[in-house]
N, C-alpha and C positions, 0 to 999 in steps of 0.2 A: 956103237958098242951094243953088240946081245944084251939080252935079257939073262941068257943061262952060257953054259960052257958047250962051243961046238965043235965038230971033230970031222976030219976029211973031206968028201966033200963039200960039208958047206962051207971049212974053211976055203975050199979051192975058188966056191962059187962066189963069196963073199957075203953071204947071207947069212940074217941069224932068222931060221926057222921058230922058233921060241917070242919072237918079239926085240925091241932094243929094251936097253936098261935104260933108267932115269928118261931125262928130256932129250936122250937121242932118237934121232927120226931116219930116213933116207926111203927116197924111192924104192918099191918092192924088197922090203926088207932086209936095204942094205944098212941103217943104223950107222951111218956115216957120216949126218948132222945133226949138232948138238942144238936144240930149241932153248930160248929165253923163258925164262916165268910166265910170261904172258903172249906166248904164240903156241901154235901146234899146227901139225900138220907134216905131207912128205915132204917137204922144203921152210916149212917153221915160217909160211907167209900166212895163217890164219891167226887172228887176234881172238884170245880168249874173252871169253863175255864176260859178266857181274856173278863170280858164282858166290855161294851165301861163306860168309865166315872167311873171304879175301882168299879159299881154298884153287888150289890150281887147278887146270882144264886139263882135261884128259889130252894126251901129245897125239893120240892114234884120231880122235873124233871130236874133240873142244869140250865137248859135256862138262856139266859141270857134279860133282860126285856128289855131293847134298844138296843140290837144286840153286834156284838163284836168289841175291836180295830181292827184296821185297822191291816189284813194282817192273822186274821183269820175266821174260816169259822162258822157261826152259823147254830143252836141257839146256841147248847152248846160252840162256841166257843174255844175249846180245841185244836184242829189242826190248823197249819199253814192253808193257800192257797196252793191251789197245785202250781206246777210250773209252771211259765207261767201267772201265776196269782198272782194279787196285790191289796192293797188297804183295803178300809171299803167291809164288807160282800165280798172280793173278786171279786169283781166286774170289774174290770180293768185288761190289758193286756199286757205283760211286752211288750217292745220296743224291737231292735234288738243290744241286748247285744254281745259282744263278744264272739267266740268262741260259743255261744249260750248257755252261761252263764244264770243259772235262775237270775232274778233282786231282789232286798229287796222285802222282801210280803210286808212290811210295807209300803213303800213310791215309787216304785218302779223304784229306784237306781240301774244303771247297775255298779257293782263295780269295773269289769275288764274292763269299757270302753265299749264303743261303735262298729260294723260294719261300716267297712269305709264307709262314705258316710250318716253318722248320726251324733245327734251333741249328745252330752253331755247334762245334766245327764241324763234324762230317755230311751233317745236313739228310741225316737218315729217321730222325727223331723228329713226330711231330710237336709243337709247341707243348707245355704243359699246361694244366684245364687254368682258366680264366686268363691266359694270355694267346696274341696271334700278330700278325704280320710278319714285314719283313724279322728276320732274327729275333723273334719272339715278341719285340718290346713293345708292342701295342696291351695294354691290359683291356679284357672285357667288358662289356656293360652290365645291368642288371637283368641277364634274360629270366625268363621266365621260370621258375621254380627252383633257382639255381644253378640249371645246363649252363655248361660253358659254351663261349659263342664258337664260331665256322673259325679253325686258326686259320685261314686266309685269308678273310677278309672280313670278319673281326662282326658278323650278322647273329643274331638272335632265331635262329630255323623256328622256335617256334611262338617268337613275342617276348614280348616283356613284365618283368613284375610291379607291380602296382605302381602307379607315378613314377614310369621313367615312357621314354618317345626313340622314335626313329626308329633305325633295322636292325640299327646297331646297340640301340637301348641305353642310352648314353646323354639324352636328353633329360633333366628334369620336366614335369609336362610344365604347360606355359599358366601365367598366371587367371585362375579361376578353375583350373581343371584338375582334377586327378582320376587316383583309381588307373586298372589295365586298361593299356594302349591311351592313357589318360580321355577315356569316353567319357566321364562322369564330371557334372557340374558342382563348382561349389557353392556352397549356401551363401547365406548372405553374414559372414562375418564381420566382427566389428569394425568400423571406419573403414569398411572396402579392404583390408588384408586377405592376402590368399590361404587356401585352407591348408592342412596339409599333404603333402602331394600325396602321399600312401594312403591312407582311410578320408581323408574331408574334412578333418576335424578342426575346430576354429582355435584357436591356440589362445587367442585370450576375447574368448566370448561373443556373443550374438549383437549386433544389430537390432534397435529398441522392436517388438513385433513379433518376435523368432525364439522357436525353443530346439533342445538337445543340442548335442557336443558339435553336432553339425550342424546347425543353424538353419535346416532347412525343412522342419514344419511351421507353419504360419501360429501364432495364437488365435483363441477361439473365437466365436463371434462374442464374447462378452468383458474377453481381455488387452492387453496392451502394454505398450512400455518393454523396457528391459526387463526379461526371464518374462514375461506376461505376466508380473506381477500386480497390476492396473486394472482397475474393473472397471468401463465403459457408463458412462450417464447415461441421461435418458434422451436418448435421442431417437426423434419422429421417423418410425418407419424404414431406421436405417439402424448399422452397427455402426460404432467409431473404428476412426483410423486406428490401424494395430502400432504404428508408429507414435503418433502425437495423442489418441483419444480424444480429440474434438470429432464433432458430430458433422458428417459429409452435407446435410442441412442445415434444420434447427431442431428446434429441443420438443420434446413433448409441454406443453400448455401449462407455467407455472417453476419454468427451469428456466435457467441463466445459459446462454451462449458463450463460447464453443464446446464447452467439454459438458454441457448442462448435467454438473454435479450440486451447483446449489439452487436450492428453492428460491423463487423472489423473495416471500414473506418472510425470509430467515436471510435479509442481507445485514447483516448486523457487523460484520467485520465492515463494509460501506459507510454504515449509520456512524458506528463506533467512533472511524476517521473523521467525518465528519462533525461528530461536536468535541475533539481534539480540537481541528481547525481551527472552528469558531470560536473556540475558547481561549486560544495562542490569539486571534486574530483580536480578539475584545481587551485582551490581559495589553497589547501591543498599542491597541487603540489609546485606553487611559490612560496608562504609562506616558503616553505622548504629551496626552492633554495637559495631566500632573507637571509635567516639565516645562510646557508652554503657561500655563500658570503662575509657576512659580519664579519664572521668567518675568514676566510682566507684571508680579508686584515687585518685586526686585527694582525693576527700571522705574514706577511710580514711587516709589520712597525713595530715589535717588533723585527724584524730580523734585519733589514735595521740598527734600532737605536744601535742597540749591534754591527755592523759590523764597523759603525760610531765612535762609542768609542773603537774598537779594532783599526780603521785607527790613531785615534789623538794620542795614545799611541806611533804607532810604529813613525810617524812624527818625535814628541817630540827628541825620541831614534835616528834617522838617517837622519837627518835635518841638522846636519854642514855637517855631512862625505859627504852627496851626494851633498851639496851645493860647498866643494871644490874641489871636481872631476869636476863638471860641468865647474866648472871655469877655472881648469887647461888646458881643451880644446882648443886647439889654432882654431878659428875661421875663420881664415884665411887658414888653413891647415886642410882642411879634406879632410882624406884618409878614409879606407876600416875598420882600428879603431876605429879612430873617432866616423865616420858613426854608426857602432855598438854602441860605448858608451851612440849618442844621441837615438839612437832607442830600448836600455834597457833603460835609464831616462824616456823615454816618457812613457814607458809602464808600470815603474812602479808609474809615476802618476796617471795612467789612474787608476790602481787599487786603488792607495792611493782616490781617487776620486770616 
């Protein structure tokens, strides 16, 4: 079917000079097959491409009259974008896909991900500052003044800030060490604790010998102890230890050994102890004796009393018989018997006694 109204001969010839109407087609403009929505051509065997807005193809050429969807290439619209390329009419540039992965023609989505040091999804954006790696998610180390590290592989170009290590600055430095690129030693803090990693500083105090917050000037030759607060005796030709203040010899002539702070002739705290001692030791002594005394007249008067009730006993028993011997004694008459008989009586009073 024409496009317009024809007359003579081209009705004879059977052409429409003008064009067909609608999706009619035919060889040399005979408009004598009718095309589908989605063919063109003189025989309606060409397939129309992806034109944009699902618009139809031109019946005469395929074209597409407002270009194609996104992702492929006009007029006719029937090929993707090459690779590498994305978008409306192809226009745009993929990002840096993994592996170097082509991205969607369509929207230009990298599907395996991103080149470390790119973000997600198109992979056109380098990470943002303090992060890197694959799809961003490595975070920074402490570089150097604040720069953010390499987003790809996550280095510090120009160092690190005080008390951090490695390339990546990611290290605290190791124990004894701080300061940049942790070059710097630390003092001698208390019990061997490490300082801290950033400035050196001892966090709970010095090591007996050692002054400031860093513990790493010595005391003078005349001090010692914790804070250097210790003043050094007298010691021969030498300084004391900045640690303990005993004297690395001995003493100057008239001073007491190791730290010769006291005089000999002023050992009085010495003396002092010693007639405590003595005095516990003497109080301990009598004490003793007093009880051993008291003890052994105790057991004599137990004696005494028992030998007493053994005397009344035998009395009792031999109290006439000796009473009438005595008496038989003539008084008048003593001889060399007698004599004997008074001088066994008397003795054995004495004992009865």
């Amino acid at each position: 079917m024409c496009s317009s109204q024809t007359t003579g001969q081209h009705k004879i010839e059977g052409i429409c000079p003008y064009g067909c109407s609608g999706r009619w087609s035919g060889l040399n403009g005979t408009c004598n097959i009718e095309c589908s929505d989605m063919t063109w051509g003189p025989y309606c065997n060409q397939t129309c491409g992806q034109c944009k807005n699902n618009d139809l193809c031109s019946i005469s050429d395929g074209s597409c009259p407002d270009s194609c969807k996104p992702g492929f290439i006009p007029p006719l619209c029937v090929h993707e974008c090459n690779d590498g390329n994305f978008g409306e009419d192809c226009n745009f540039t993929c990002g840096q896909c993994k592996h170097d992965a082509a991205c969607n023609k369509e929207n230009g989505r990298c599907v395996s991900g991103c080149k470390p040091g790119y973000k997600l999804p198109l992979c056109t954006e380098t990470c943002e500052q303090g992060w890197y790696g694959v799809n961003c998610s490595e975070q920074c180390g402490s570089c150097k003044d604040g720069e953010t590290c390499n987003n790809t592989n996550g280095e510090c170009t120009r160092g690190c800030s005080p008390g951090w290590s490695t390339s990546k600055c990611n290290k605290l430095c190791g124990h004894g060490r701080y300061g940049s690129d942790c070059s710097e030693q630390c003092g001698s803090c208390k019990d061997g604790e490490t300082c801290n990693n950033t400035n050196g500083e001892c966090a709970r105090g010095c090591n007996p010998g050692w002054l400031t917050s860093m513990c790493n000037i010595q005391c003078s030759n005349s001090q010692w102890g914790p804070n250097c607060e210790s003043t050094c005796g007298h010691c021969l030709n030498a300084t004391c230890s900045i640690y303990t203040g005993s004297c690395p010899g001995t003493c100057q002539s008239g001073w007491i050994p190791p730290h010769c702070l006291y005089a000999q002739e002023n050992e009085q705290p010495s003396f002092t102890v010693g007639i405590i001692i003595g005095f516990v030791a003497a109080v301990f002594v009598i004490g003793l004796a007093l009880i051993i005394g008291v003890i052994i007249i105790l057991k004599r008067r137990k004696i005494r009393k028992a030998n007493q009730n053994v005397s009344s006993n035998q009395d009792s028993r031999s109290g006439a018989r000796g009473e009438s011997e005595y008496n038989t004694l003539d008084p008048n008459r003593v001889d060399g018997n007698q004599e004997m008989c008074y001088s066994e009586l008397r003795n054995y009073e004495n004992v009865a006694e």
